[in-house]
PDB file with SEQRES, HELIX, SHEET and CRYST1 records, atoms N, CA, C and O in Angstrom:
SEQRES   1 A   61  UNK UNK UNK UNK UNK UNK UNK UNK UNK UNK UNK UNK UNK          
SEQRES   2 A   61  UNK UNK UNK UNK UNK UNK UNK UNK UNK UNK UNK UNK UNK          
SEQRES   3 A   61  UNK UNK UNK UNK UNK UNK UNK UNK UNK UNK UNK UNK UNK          
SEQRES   4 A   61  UNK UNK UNK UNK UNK UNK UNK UNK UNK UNK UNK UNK UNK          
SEQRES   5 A   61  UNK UNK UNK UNK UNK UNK UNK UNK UNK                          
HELIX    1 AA1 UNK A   52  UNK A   55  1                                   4    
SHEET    1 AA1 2 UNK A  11  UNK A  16  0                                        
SHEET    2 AA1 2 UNK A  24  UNK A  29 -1                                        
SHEET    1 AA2 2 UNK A  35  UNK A  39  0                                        
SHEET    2 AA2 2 UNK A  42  UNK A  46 -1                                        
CRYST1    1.000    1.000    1.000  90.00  90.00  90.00 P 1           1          
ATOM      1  N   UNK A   1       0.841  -1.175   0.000  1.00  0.00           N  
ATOM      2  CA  UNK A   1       0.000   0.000   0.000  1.00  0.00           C  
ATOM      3  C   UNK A   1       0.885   1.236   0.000  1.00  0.00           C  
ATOM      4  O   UNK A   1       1.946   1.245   0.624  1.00  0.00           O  
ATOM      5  N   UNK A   2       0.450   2.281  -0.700  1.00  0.00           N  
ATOM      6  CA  UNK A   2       1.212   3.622  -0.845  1.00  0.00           C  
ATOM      7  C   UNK A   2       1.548   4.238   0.527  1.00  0.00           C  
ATOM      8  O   UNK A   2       0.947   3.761   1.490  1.00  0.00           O  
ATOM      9  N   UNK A   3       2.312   5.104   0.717  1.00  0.00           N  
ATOM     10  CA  UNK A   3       2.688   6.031   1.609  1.00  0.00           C  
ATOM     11  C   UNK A   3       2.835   7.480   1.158  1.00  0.00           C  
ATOM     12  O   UNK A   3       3.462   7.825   0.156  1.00  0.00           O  
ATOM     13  N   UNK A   4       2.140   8.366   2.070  1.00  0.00           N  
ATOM     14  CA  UNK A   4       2.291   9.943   1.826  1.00  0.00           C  
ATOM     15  C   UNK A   4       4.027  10.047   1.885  1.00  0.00           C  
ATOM     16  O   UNK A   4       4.729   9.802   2.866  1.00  0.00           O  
ATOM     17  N   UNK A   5       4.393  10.405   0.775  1.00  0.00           N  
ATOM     18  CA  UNK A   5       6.111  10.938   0.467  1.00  0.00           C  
ATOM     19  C   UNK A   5       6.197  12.010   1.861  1.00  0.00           C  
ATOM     20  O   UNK A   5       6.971  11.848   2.804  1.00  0.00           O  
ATOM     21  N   UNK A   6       4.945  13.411   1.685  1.00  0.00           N  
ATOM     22  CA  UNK A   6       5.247  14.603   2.865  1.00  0.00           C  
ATOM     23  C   UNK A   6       4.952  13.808   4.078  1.00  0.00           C  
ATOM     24  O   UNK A   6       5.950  13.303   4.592  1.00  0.00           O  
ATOM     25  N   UNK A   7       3.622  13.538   4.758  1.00  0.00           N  
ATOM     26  CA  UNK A   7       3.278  13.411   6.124  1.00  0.00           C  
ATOM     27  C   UNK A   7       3.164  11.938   6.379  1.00  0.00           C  
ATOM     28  O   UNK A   7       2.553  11.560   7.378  1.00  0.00           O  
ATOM     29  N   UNK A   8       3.662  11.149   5.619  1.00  0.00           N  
ATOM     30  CA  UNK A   8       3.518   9.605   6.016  1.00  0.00           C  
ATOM     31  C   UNK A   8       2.713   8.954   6.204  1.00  0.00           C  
ATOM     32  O   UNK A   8       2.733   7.941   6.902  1.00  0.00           O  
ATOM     33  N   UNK A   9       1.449   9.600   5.357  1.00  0.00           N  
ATOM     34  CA  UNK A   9      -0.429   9.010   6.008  1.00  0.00           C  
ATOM     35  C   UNK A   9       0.208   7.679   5.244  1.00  0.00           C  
ATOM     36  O   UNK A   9       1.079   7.649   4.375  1.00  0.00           O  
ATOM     37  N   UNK A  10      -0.271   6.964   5.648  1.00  0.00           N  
ATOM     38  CA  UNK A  10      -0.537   5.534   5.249  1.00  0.00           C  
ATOM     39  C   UNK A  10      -2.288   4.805   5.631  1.00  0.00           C  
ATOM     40  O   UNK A  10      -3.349   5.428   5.653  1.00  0.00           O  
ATOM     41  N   UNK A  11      -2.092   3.529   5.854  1.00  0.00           N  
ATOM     42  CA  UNK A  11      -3.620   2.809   6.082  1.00  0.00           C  
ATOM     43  C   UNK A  11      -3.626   2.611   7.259  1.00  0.00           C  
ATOM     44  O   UNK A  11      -2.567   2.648   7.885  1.00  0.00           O  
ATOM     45  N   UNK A  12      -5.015   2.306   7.972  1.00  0.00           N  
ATOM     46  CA  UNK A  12      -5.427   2.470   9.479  1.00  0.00           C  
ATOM     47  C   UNK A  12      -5.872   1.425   9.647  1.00  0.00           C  
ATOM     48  O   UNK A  12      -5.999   0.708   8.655  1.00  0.00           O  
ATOM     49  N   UNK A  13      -6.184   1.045  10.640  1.00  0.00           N  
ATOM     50  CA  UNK A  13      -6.713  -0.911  10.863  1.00  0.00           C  
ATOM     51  C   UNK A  13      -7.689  -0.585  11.974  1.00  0.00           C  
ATOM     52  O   UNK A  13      -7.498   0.509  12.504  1.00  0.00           O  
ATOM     53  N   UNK A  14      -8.576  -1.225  12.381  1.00  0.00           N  
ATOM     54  CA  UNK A  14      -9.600  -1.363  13.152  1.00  0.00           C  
ATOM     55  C   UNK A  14     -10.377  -2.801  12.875  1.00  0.00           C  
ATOM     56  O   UNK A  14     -10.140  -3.921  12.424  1.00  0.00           O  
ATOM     57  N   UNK A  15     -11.389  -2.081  13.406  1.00  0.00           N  
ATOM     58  CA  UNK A  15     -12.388  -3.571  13.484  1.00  0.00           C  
ATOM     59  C   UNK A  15     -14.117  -2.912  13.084  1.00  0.00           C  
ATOM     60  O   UNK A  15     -14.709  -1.897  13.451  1.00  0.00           O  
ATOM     61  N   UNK A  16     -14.430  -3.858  12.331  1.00  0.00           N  
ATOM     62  CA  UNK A  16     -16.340  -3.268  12.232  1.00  0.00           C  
ATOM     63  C   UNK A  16     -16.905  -3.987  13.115  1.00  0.00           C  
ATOM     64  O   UNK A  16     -16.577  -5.162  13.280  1.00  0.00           O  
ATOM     65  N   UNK A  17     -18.201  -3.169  14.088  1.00  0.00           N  
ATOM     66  CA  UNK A  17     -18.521  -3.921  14.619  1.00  0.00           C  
ATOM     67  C   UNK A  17     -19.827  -3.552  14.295  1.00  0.00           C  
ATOM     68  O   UNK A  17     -20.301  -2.423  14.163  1.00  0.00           O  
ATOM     69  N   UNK A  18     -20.463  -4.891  14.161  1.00  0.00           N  
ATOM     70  CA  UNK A  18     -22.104  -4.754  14.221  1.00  0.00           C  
ATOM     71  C   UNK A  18     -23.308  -4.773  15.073  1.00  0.00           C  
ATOM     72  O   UNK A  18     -23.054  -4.515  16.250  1.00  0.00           O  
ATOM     73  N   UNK A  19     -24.535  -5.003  14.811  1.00  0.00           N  
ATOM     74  CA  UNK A  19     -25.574  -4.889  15.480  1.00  0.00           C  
ATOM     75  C   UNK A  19     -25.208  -5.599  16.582  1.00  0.00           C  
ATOM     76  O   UNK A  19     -24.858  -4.923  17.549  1.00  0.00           O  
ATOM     77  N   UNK A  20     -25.196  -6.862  16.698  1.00  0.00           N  
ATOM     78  CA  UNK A  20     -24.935  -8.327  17.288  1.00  0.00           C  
ATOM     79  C   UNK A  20     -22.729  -7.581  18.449  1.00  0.00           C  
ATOM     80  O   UNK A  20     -22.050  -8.035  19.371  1.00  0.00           O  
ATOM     81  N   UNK A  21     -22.668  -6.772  17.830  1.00  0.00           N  
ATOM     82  CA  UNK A  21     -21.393  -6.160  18.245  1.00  0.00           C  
ATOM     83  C   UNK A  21     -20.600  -7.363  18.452  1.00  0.00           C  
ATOM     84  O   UNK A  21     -20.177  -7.828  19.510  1.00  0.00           O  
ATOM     85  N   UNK A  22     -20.434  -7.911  16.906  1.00  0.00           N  
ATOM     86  CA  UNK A  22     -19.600  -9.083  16.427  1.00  0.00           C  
ATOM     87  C   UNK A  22     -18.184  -8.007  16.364  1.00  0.00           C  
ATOM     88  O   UNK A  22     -18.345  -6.833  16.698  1.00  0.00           O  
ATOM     89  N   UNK A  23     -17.307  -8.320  16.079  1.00  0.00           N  
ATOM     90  CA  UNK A  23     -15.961  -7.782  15.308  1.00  0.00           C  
ATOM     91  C   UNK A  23     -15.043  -8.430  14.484  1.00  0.00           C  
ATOM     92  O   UNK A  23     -14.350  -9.404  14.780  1.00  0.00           O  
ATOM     93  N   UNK A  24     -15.092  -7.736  13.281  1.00  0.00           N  
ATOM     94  CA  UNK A  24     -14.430  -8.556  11.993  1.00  0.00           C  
ATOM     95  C   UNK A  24     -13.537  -7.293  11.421  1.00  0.00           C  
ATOM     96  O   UNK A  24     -13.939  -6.135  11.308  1.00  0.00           O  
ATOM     97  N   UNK A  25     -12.493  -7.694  11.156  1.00  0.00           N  
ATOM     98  CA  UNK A  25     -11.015  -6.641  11.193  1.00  0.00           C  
ATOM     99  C   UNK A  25     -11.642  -5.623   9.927  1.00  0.00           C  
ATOM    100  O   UNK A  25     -12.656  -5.918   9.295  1.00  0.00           O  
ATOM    101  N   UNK A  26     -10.586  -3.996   9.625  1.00  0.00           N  
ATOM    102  CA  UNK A  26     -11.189  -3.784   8.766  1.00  0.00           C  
ATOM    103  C   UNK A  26     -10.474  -2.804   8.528  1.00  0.00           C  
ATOM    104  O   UNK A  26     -10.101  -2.225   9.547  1.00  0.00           O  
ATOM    105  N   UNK A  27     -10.011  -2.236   7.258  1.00  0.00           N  
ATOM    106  CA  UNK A  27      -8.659  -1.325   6.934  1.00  0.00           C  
ATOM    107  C   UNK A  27      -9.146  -0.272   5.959  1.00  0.00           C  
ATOM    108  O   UNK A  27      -9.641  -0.265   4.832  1.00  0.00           O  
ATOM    109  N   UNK A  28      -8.690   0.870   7.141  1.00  0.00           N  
ATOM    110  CA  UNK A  28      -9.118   2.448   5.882  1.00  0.00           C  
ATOM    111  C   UNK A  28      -7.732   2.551   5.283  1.00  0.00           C  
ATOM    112  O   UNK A  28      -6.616   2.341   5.756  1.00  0.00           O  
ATOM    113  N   UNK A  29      -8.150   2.936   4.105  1.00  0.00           N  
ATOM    114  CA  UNK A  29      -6.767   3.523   3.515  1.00  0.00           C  
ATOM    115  C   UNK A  29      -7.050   5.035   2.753  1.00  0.00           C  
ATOM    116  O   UNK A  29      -7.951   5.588   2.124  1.00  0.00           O  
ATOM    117  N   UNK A  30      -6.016   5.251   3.117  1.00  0.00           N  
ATOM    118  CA  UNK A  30      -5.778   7.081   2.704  1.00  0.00           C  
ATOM    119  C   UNK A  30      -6.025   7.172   1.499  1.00  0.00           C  
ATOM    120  O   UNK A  30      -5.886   6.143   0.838  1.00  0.00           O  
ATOM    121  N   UNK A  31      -6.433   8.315   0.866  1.00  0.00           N  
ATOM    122  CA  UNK A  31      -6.541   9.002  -0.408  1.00  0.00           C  
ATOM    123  C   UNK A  31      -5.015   9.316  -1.118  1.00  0.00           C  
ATOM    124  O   UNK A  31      -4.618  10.481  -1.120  1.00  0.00           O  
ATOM    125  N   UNK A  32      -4.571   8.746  -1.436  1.00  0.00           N  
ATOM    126  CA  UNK A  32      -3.041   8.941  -1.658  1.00  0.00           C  
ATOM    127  C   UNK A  32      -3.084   8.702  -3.537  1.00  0.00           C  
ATOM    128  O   UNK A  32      -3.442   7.766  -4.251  1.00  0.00           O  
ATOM    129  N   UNK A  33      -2.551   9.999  -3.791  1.00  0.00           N  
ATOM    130  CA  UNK A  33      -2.241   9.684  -5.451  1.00  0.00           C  
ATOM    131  C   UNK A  33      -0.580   9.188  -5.649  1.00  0.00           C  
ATOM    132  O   UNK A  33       0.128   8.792  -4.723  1.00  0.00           O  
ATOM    133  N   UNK A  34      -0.171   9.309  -7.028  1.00  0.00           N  
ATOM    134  CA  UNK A  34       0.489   9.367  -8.085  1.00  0.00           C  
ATOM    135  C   UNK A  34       0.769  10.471  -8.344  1.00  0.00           C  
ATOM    136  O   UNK A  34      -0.243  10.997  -8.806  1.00  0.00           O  
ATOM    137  N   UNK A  35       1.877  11.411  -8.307  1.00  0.00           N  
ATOM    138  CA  UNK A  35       1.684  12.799  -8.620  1.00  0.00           C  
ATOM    139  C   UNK A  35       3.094  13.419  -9.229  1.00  0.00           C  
ATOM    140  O   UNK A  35       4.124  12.831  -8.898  1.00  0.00           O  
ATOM    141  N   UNK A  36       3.202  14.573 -10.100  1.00  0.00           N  
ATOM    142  CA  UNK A  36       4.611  14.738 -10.539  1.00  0.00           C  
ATOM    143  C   UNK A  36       4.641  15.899  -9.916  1.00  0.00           C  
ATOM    144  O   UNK A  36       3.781  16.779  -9.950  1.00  0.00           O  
ATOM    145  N   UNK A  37       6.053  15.885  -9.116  1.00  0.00           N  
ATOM    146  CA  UNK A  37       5.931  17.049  -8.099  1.00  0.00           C  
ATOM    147  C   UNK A  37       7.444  17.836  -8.659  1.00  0.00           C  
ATOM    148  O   UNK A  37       8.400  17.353  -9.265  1.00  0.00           O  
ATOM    149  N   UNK A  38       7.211  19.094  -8.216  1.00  0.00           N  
ATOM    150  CA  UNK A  38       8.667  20.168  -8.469  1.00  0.00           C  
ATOM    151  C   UNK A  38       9.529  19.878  -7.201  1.00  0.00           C  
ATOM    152  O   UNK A  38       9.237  20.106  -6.027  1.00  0.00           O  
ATOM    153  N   UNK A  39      10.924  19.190  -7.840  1.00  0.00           N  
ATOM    154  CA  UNK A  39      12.007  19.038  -6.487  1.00  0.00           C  
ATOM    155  C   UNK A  39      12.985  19.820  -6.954  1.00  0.00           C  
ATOM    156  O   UNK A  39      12.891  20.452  -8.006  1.00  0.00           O  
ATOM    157  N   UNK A  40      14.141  19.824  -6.082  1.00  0.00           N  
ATOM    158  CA  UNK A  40      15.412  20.960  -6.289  1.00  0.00           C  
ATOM    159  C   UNK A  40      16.200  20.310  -7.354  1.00  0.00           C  
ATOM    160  O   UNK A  40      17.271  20.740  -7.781  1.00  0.00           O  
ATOM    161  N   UNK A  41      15.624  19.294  -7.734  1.00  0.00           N  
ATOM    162  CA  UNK A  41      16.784  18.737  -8.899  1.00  0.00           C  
ATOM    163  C   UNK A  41      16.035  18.400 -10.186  1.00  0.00           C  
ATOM    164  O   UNK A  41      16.481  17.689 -11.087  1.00  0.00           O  
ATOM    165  N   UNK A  42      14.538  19.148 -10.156  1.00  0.00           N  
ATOM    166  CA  UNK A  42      13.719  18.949 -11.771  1.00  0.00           C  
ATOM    167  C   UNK A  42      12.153  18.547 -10.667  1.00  0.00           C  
ATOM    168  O   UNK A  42      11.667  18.923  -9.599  1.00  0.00           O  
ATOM    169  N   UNK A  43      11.848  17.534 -11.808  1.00  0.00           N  
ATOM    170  CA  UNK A  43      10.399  17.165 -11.383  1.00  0.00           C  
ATOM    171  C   UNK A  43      10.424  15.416 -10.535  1.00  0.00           C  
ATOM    172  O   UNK A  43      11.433  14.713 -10.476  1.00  0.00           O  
ATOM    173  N   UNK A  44       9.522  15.169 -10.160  1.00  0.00           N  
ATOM    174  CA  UNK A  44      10.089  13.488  -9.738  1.00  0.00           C  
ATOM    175  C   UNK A  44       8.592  13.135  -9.336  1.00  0.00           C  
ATOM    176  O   UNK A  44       7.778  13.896  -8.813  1.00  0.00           O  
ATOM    177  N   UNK A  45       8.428  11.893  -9.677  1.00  0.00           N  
ATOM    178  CA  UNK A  45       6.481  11.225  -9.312  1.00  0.00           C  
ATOM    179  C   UNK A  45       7.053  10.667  -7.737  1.00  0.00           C  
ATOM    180  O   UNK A  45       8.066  10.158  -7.256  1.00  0.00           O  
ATOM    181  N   UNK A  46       5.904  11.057  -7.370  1.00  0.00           N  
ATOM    182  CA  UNK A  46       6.095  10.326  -5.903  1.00  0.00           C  
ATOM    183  C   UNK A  46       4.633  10.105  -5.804  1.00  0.00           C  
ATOM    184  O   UNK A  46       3.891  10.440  -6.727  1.00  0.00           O  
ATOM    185  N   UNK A  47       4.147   9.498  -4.611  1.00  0.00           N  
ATOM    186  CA  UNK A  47       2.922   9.043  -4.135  1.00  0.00           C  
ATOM    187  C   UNK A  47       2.528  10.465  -2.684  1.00  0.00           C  
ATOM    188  O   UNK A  47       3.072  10.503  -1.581  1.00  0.00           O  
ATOM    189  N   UNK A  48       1.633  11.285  -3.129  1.00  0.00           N  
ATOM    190  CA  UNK A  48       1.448  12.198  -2.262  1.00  0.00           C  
ATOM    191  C   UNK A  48      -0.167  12.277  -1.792  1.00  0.00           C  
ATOM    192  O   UNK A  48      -0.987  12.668  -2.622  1.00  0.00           O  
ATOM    193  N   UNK A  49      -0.568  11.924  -0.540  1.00  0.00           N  
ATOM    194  CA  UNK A  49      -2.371  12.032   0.212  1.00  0.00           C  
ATOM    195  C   UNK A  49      -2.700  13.349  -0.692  1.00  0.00           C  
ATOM    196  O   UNK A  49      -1.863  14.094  -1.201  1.00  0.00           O  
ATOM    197  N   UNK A  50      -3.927  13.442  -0.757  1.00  0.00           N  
ATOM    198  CA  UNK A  50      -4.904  14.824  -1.591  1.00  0.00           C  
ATOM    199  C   UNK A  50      -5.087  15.422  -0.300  1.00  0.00           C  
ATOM    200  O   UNK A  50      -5.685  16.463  -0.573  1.00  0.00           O  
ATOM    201  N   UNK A  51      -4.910  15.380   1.110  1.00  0.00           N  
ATOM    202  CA  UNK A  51      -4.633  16.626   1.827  1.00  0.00           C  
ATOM    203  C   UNK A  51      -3.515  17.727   1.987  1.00  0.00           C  
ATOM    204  O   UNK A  51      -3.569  18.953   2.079  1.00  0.00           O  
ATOM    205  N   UNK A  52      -2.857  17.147   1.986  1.00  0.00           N  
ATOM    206  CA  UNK A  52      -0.987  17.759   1.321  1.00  0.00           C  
ATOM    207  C   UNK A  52      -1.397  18.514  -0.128  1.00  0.00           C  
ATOM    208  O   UNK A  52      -1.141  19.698  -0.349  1.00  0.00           O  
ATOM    209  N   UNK A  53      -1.935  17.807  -0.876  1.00  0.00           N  
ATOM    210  CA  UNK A  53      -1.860  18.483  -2.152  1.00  0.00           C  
ATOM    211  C   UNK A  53      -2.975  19.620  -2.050  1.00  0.00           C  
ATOM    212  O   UNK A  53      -2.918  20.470  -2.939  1.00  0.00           O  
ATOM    213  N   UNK A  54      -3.916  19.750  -1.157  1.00  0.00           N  
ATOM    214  CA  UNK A  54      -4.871  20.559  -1.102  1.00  0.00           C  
ATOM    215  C   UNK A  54      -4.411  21.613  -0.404  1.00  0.00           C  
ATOM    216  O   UNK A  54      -4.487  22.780  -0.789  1.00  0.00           O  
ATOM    217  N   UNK A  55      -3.774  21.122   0.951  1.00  0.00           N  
ATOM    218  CA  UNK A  55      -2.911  22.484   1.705  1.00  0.00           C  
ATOM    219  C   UNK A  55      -1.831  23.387   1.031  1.00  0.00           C  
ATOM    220  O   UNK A  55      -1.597  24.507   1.487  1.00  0.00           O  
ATOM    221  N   UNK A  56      -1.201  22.911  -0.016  1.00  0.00           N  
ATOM    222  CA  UNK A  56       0.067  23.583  -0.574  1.00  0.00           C  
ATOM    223  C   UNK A  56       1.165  23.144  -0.177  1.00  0.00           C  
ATOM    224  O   UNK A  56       2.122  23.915  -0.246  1.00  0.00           O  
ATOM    225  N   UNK A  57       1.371  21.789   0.354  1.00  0.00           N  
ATOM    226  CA  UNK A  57       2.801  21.370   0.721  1.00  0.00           C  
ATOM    227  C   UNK A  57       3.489  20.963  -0.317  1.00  0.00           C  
ATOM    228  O   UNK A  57       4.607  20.459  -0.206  1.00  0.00           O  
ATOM    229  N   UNK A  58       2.936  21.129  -1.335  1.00  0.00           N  
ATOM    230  CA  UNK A  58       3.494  20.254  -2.510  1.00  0.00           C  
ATOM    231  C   UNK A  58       3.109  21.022  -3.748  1.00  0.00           C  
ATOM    232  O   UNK A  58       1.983  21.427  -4.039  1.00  0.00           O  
ATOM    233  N   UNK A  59       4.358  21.171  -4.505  1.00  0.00           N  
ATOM    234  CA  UNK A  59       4.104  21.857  -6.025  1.00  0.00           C  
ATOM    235  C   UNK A  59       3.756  21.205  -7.029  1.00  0.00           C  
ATOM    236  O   UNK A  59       4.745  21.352  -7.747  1.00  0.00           O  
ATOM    237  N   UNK A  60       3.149  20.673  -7.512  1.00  0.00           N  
ATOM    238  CA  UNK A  60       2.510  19.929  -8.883  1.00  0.00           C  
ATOM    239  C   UNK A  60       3.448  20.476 -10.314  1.00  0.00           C  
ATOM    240  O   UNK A  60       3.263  21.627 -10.710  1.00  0.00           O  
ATOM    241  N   UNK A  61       4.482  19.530 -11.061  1.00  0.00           N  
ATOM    242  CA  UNK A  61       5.230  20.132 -12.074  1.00  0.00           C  
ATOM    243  C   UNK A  61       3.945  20.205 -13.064  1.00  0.00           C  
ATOM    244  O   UNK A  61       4.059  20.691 -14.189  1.00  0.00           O  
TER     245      UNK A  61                                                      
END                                                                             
């Protein structure tokens, strides 16, 4: 699974629980793109969350 290049979001683990408040495991995963970003040495794709890219931590080449 991807990793945020800036803030390191990755996937979260828990459990669903239902009516009966059974529990059966269960994994969010982040909004994380594909993205070509501006670095000090040109452009470079990295894997960056769409909150980073929404705040401005990250320049889009």
């Amino acid at each position: 699974m991807a990793k945020c290049a800036i803030c390191e979001k990755g996937a979260h683990f828990g459990n669903n629980v239902s009516h009966s408040h059974r529990k059966t495991p269960k994994m969010w995963k982040s909004n994380v793109k594909s993205v070509r970003v501006k670095t000090e040495g040109g452009s470079k794709r990295m894997y960056v969350c769409t909150s980073c890219l929404k705040s401005g931590r990250v320049e889009r080449a």
